[in-house]
MDAnalysis code that builds the backbone (N, CA, C; Angstrom):
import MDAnalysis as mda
import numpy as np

u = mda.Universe.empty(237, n_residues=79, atom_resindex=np.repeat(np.arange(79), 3), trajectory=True)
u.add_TopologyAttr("name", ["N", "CA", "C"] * 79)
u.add_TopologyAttr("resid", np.arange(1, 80))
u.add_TopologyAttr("resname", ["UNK", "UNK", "UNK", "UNK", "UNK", "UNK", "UNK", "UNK", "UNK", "UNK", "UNK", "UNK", "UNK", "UNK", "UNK", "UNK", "UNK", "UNK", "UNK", "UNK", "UNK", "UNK", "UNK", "UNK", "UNK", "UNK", "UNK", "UNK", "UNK", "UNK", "UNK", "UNK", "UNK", "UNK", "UNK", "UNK", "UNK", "UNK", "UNK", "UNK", "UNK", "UNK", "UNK", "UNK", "UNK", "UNK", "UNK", "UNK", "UNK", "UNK", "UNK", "UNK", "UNK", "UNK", "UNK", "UNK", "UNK", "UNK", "UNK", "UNK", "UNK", "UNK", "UNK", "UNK", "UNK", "UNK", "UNK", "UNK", "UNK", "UNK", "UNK", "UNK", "UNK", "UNK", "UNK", "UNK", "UNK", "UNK", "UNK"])
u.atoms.positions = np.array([
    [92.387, 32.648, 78.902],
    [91.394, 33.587, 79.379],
    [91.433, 33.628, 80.894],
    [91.517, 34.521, 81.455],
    [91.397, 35.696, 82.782],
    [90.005, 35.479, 83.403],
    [88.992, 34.725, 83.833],
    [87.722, 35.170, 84.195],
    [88.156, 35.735, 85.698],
    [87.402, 36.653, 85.944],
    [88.059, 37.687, 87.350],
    [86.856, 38.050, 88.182],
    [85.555, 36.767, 87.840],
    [84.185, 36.696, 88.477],
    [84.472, 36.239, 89.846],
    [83.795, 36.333, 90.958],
    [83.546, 35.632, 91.675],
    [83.186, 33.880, 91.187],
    [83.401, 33.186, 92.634],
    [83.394, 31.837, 92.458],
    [82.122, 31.553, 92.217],
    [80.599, 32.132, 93.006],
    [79.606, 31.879, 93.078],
    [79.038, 32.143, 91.508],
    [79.644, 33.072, 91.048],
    [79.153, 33.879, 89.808],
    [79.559, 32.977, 88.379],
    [80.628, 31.599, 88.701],
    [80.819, 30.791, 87.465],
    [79.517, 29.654, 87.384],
    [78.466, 29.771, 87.884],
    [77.150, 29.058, 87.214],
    [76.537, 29.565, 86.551],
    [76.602, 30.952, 86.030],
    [76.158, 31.436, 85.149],
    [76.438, 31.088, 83.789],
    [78.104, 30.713, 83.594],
    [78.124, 30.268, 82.541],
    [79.765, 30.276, 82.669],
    [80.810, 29.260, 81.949],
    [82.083, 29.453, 81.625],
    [82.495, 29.475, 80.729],
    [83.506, 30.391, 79.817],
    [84.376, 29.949, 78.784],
    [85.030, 29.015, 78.532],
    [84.878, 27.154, 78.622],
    [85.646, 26.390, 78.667],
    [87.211, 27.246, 78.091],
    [87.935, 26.740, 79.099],
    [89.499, 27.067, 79.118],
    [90.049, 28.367, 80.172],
    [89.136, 28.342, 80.550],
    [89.057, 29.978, 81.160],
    [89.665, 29.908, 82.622],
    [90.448, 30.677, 83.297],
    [91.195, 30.261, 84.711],
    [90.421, 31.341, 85.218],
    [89.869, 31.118, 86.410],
    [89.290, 31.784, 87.796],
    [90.118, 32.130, 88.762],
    [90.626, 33.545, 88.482],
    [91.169, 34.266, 89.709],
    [90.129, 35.528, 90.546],
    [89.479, 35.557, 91.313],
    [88.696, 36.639, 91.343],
    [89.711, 37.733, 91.383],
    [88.457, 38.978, 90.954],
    [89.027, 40.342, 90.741],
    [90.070, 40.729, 92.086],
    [89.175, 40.112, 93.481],
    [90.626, 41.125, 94.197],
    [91.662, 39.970, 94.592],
    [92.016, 38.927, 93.787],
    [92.958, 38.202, 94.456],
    [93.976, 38.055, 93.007],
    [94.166, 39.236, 92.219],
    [94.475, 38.855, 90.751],
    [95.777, 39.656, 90.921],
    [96.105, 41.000, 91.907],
    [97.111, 41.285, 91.922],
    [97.890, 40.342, 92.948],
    [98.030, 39.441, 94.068],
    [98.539, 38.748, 94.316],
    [98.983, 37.296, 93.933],
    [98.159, 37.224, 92.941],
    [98.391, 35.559, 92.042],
    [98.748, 35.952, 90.774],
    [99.803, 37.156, 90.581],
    [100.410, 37.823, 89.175],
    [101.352, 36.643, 88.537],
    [101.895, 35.521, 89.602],
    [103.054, 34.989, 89.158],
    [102.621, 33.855, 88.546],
    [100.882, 33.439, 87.997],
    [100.168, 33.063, 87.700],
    [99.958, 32.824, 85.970],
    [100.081, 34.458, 86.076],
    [99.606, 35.041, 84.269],
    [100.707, 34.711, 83.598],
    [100.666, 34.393, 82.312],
    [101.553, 34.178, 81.325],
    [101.905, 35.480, 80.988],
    [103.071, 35.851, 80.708],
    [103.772, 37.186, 80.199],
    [104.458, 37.364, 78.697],
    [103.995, 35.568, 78.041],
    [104.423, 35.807, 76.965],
    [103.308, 34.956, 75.475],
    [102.038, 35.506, 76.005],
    [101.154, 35.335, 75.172],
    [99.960, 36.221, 75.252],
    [99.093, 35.807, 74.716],
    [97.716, 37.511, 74.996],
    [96.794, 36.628, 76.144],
    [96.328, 37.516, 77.008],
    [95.649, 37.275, 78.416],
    [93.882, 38.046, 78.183],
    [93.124, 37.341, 77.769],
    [91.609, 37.958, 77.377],
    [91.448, 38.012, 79.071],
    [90.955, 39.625, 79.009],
    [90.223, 39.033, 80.783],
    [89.160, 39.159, 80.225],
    [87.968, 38.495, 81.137],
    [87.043, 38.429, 81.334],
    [85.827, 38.038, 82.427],
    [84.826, 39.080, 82.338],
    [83.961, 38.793, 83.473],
    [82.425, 39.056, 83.256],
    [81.642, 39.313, 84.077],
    [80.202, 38.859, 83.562],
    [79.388, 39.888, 82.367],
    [79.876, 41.122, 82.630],
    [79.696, 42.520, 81.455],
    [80.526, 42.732, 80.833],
    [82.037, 42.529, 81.568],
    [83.295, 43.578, 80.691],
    [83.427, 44.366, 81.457],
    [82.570, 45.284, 82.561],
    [83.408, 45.927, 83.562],
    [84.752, 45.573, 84.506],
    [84.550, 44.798, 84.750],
    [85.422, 44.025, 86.013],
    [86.569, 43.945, 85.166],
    [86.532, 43.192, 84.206],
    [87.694, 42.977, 83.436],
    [87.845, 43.988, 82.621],
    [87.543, 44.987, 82.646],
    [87.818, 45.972, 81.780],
    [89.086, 46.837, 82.753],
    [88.450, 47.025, 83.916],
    [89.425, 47.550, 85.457],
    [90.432, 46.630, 85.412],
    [90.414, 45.101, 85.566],
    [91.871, 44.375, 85.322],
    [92.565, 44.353, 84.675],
    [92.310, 44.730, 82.926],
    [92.838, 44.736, 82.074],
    [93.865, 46.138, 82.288],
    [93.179, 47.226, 82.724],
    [94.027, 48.493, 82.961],
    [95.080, 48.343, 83.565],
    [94.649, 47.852, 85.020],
    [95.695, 47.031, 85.993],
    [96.881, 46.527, 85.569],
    [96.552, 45.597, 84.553],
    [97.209, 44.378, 84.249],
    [98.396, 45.209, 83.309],
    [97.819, 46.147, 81.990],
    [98.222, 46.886, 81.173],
    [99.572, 47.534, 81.622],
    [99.411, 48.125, 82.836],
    [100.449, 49.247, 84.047],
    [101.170, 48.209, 84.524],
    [101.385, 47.003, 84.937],
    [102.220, 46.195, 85.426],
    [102.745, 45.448, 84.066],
    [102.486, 46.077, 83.152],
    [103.487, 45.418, 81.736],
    [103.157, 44.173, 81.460],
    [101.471, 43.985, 81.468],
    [101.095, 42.851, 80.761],
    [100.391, 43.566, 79.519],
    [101.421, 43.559, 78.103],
    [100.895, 44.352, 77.804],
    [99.696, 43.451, 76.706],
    [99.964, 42.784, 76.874],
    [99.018, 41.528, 75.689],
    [97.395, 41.245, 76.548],
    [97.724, 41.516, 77.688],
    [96.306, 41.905, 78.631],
    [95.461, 42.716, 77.509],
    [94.172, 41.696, 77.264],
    [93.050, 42.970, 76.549],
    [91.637, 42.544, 77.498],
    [90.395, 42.827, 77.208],
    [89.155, 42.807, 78.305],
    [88.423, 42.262, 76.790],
    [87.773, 41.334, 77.080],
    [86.430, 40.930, 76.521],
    [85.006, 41.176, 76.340],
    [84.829, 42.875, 75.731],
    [84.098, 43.591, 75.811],
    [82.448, 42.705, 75.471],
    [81.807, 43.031, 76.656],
    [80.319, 42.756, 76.901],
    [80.546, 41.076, 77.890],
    [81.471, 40.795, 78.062],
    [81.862, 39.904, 78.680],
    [81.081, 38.427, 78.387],
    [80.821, 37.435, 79.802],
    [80.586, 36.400, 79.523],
    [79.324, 36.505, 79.024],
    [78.281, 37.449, 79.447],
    [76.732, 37.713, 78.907],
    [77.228, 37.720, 77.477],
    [78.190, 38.458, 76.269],
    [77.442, 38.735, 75.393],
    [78.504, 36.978, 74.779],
    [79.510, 36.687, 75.222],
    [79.477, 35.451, 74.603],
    [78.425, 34.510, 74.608],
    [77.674, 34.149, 75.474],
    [76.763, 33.205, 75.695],
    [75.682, 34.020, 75.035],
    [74.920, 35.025, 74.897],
    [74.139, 35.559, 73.591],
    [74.432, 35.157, 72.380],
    [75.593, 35.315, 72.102],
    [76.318, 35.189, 70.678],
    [76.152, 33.449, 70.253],
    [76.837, 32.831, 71.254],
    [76.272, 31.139, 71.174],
    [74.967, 30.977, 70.744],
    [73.896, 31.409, 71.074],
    [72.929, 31.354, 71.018],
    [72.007, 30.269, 72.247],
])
């Protein structure tokens, strides 16, 4: 997992396993992402990572998908 939050913004909550690249430092740390497995992005709604995932999609990551409702609706879902 992709989280593409700001640094300040991971006390809200983390996906244990989850790597922290923020959103604008994700096209320069590309050599980062795995290219040969699926890449969940994710961020605090699903917007942010919904925009990276597009990104990501056009530079031929194509296993890049977005984690719709993001870290809010996982941590809902936990309960």
């Amino acid at each position: 997992m992709l989280d593409v939050r700001e640094p300040e913004e991971m006390a809200d909550g983390v996906i244990p396993g989850s790597v922290n690249i923020p959103m604008d430092y994700v096209k320069e740390r590309l050599s980062e992402l795995p290219t040969d497995r699926d890449i969940v992005v994710i961020c605090h709604l699903g917007q942010r990572s919904a925009y990276i995932t597009t990104q990501l999609n056009a530079l031929g990551y194509d296993r890049a998908v977005n984690l719709v409702g993001g870290v809010d609706a996982w941590l809902r879902q936990r309960g």
